[in-house]
C-alpha positions as CSV (number, residue, x, y, z in Angstrom):
1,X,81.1,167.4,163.6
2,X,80.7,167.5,159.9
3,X,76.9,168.2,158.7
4,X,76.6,166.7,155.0
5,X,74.1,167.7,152.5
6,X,71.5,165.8,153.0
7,X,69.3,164.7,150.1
8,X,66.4,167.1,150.0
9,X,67.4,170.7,151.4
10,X,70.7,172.1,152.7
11,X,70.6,173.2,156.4
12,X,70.6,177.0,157.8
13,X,73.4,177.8,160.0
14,X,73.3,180.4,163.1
15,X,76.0,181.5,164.4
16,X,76.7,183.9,167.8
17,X,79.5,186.0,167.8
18,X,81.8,184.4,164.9
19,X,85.1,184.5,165.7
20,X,86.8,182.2,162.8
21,X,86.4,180.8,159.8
22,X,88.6,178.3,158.3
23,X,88.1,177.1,154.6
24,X,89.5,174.0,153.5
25,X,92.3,173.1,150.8
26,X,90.0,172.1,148.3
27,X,87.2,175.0,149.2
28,X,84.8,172.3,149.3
29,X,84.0,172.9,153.5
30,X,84.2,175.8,156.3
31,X,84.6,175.4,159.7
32,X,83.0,178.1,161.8
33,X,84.3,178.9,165.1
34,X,81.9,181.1,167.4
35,X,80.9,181.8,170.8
36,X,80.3,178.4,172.5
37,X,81.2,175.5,169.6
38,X,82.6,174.8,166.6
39,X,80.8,173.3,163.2
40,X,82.1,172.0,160.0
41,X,80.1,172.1,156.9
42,X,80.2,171.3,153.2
43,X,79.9,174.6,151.4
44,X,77.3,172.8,149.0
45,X,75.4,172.1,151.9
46,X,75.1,175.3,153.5
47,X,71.3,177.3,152.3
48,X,72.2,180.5,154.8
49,X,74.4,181.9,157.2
50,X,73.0,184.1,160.3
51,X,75.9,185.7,162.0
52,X,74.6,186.9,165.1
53,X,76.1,190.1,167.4
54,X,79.9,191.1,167.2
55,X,82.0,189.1,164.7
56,X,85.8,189.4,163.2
57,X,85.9,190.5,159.1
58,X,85.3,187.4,157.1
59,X,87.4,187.1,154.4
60,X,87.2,188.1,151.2
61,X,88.0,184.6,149.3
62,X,85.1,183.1,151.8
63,X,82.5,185.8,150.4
64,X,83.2,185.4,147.1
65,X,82.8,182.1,147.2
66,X,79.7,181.9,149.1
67,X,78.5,184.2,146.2
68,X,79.2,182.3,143.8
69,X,77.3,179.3,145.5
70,X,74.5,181.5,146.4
71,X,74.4,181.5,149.9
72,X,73.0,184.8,151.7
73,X,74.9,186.1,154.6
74,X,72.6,187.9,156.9
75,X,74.3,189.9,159.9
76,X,71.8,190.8,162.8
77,X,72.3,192.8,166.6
78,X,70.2,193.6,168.6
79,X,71.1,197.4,168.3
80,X,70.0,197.4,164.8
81,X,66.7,198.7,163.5
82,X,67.4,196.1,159.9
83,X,69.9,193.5,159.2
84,X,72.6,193.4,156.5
85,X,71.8,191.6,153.5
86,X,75.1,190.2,151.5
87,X,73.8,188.1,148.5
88,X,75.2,187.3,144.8
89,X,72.3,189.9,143.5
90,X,69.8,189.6,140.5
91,X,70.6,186.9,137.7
92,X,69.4,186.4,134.2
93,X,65.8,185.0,134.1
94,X,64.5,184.2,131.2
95,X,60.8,184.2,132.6
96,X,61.5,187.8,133.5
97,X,59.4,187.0,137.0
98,X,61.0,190.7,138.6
99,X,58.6,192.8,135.6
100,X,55.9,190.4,136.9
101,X,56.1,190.9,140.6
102,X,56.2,194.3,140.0
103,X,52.9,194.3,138.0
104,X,51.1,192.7,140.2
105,X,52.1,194.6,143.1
106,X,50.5,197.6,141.4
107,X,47.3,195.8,140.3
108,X,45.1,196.7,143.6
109,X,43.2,193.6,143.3
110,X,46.0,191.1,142.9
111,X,48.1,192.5,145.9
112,X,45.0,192.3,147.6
113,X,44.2,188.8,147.0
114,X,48.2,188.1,148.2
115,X,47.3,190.0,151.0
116,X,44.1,188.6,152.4
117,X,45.3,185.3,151.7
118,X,48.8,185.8,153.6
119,X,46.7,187.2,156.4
120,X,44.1,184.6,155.7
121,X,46.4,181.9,156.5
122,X,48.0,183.3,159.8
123,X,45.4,183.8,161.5
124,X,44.1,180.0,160.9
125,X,47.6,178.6,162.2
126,X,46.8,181.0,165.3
127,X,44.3,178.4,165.9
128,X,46.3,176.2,168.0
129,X,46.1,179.3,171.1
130,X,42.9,180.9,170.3
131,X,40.0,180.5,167.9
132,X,40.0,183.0,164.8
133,X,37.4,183.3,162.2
134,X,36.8,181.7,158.8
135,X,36.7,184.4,156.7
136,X,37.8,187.8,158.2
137,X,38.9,189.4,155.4
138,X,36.3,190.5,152.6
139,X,36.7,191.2,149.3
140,X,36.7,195.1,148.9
141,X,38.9,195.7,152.1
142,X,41.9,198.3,151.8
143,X,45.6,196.6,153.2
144,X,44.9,199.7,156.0
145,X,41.5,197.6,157.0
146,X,43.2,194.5,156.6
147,X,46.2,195.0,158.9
148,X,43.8,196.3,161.9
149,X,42.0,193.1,161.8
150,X,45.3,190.8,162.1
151,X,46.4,193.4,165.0
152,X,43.4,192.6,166.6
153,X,43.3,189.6,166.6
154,X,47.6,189.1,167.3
155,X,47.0,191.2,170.5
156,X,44.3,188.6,171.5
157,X,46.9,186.0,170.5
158,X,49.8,187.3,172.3
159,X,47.7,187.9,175.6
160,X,46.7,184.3,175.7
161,X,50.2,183.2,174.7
162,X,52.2,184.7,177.9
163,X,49.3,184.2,180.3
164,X,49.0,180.6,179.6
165,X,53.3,180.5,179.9
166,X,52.7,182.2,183.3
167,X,54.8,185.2,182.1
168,X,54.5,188.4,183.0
169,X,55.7,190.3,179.7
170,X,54.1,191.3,175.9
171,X,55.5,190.1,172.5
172,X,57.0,193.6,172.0
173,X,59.1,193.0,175.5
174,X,62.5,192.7,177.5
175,X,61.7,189.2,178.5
176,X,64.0,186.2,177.4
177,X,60.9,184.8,175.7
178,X,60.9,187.3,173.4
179,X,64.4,187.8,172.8
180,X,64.3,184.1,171.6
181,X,60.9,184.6,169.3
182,X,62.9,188.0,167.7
183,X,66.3,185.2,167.3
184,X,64.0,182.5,166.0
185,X,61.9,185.0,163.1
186,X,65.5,186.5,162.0
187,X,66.9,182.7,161.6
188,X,63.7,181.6,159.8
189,X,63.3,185.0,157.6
190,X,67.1,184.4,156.4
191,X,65.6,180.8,155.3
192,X,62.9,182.7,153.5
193,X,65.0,185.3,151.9
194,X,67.2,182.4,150.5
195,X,64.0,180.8,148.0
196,X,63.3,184.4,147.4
197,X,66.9,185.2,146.0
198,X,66.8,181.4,144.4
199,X,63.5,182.2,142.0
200,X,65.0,185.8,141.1
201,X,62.1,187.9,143.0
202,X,62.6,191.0,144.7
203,X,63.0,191.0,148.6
204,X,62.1,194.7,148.6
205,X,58.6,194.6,146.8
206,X,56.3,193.2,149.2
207,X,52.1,192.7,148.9
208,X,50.8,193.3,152.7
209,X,53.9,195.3,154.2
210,X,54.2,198.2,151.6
211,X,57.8,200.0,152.5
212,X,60.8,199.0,149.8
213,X,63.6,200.4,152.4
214,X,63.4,196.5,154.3
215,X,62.6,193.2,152.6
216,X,59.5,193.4,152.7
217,X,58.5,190.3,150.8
218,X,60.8,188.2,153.6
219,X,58.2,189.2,156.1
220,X,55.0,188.5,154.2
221,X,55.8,185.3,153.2
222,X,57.0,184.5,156.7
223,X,53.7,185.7,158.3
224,X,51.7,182.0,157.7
225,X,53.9,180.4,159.4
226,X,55.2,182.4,162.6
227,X,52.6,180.9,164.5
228,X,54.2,177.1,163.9
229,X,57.7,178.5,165.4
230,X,55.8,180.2,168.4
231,X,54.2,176.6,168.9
232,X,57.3,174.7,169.2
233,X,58.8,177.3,171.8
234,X,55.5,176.8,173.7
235,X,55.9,173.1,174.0
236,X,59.7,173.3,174.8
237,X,58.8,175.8,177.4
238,X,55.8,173.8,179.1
239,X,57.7,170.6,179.1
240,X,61.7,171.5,179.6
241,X,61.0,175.3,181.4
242,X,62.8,178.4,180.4
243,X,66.5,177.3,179.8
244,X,69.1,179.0,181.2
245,X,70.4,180.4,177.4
246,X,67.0,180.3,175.8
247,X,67.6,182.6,172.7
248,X,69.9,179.8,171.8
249,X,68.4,176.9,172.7
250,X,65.6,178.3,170.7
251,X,67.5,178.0,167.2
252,X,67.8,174.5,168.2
253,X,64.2,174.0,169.0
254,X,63.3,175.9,165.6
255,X,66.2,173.0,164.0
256,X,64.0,170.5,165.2
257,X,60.8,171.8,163.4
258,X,62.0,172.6,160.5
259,X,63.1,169.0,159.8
260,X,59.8,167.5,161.3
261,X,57.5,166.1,158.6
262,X,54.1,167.3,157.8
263,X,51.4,166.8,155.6
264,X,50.3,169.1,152.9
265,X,46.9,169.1,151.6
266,X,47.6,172.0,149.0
267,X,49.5,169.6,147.2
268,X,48.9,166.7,148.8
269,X,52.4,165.5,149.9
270,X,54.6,164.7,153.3
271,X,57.3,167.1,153.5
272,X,59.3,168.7,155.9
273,X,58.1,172.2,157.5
274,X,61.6,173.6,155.9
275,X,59.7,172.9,152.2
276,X,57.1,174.6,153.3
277,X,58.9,177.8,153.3
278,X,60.1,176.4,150.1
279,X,56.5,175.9,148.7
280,X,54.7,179.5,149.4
281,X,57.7,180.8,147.4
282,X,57.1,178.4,144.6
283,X,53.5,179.3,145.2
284,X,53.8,183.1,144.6
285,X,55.8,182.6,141.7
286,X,53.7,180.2,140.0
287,X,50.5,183.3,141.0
288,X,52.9,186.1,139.6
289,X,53.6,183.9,136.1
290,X,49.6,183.3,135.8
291,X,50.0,179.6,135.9
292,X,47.9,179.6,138.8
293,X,44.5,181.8,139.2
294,X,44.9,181.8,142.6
295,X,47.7,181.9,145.4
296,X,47.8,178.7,147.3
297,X,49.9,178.4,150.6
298,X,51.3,175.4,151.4
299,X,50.1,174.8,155.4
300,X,50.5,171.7,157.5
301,X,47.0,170.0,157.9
302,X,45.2,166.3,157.8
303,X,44.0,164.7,154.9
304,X,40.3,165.8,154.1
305,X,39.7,163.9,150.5
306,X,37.4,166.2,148.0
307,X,39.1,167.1,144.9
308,X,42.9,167.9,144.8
309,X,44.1,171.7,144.3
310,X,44.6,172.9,141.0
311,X,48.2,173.8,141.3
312,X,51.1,173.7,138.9
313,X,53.8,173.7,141.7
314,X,55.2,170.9,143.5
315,X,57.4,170.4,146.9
316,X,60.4,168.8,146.9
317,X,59.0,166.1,149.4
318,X,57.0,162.8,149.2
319,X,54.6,162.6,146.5
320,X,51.6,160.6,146.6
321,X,52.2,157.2,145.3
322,X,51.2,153.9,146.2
323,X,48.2,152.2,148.2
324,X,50.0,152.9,151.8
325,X,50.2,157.2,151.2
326,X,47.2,157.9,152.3
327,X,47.2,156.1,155.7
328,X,51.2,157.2,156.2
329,X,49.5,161.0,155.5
330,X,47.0,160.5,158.5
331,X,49.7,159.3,161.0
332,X,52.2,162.2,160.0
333,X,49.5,164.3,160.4
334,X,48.5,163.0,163.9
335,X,51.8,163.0,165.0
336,X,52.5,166.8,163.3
337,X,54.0,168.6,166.7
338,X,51.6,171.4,164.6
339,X,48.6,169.0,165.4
């Protein structure tokens, strides 16, 4: 089956144990051959590539041009402590947004303020299993301080995840729960790394995790929105049961929400919860070039009225237009599967 580019975003692929790729005539589409089916996609259309566990050398004509189009190849197994990152690299940018993130990163306050809003925003879409405080982080707190509270309060979250899924394991275990969460944040972090890469910011300078030996921005910008992914393998698991291949049925189930719309009240649009990992990119960059005095995340919600968000970015969704918005805003958001 041939996926086309659709009109807004170009689609992720994951694919276990490659075993063949085959590039068209006119280098315009690959077909990717790998353990258990076969898909055919326009190169255009293609935002990232996830090659899971053992896979034959991919040629050197298919790299290139995925380089050229930009599109990331990340290579994950299991035995791995970090994946392999194969990317077209830094480009010219004229806003010079690299010098910036780097600035910021060593202004104590502004990394904090990324960081207690990052941390901020994960714990409220932790809401859906347990109930978490407004306002957790202070103003004043070290990152140290910071991160003890979010352990404290993911430990609480991961307790009350397995126990109410009847299953007798942790987040850190051997279970094929987990093995499946782990599949499902490397899929959505290759997603993440891709808008990264696009807006010329460093993956290896991050706000809240402070190593620059992993990309470290990839997993800040990814902690908001775990919780949504953890959601969705919840609900597959309470209605379906746990599938006989799980970790891959759980790429499928992550598909799903990634294409599901949502409403935004940061900037007041319906987009898909794919833009949204779009949008807290957009965000950061619009912090770290000072057209914004504060970082905004992007998070499914309801419409609550009040004034509108100062914010200079916008998501490539729906835009608030016409009379009928407002009440199409309150049914996407009652039908969110994030409600």
């Amino acid at each position: 089956m041939i996926s086309k580019k659709p009109s807004s975003h170009k689609l992720p692929l994951w694919l276990p144990y490659l075993q063949e790729i085959i590039l068209s005539p006119n280098k315009r589409t690959l077909t990717f051959k790998y353990n258990g089916g076969e898909t055919t996609s326009q190169v255009d259309g293609i935002h990232s590539i996830l090659l899971y566990g053992d896979a034959l050398p991919i040629q050197p004509e298919i790299v290139e041009l995925l380089g050229r189009k930009g599109v990331p190849i990340i290579i994950h197994r299991r035995n791995l402590a970090t994946n392999i990152w194969i990317h077209s690299g830094v480009r010219k940018d004229t806003n010079d947004i690299l010098t910036r993130q780097i600035l910021t990163r060593s202004n104590t306050h502004k990394r904090h303020h990324i960081a207690r809003t990052l941390l901020s925003a994960k714990l409220k879409s932790m809401r859906w299993c347990i109930p978490t405080p407004d306002q957790p982080f202070r103003k004043g707190m070290t990152l140290a301080q910071m991160r003890t509270i979010e352990a404290y309060w993911s430990k609480r979250y991961w307790s009350e995840f397995y126990n109410r899924l009847q299953i007798d394991d942790t987040r850190r275990g051997k279970s094929d729960l987990s093995k499946s969460l782990d599949a499902v944040s490397k899929f959505v972090s290759a997603i993440i790394l891709r808008w990264i890469s696009y807006h010329h910011l460093s993956a290896f300078h991050g706000f809240l995790h402070e190593p620059t030996d992993y990309p470290s921005l990839v997993y800040d910008l990814i902690e908001p929105y775990r919780s949504y992914f953890d959601k969705a393998m919840f609900d597959h698991i309470k209605t379906h049961g746990i599938d006989k291949d799980l970790p891959a049925v759980s790429i499928e189930v992550t598909k799903e929400l990634l294409n599901s719309k949502v409403y935004t009240e940061s900037t007041r649009q319906i987009v898909t919860v794919h833009e949204l990992l779009h949008g807290i990119t957009l965000s950061l960059r619009s912090y770290l070039l000072g057209e914004t005095k504060r970082f905004v995340i992007p998070l499914a919600g309801k419409p609550n009225g009040g004034r509108p968000r100062k914010v200079t970015f916008t998501l490539y969704g729906r835009s608030a237009g016409k009379t009928p918005f407002i009440k199409e805003a309150h049914s996407v958001a009652a039908a969110s599967v994030l409600s």
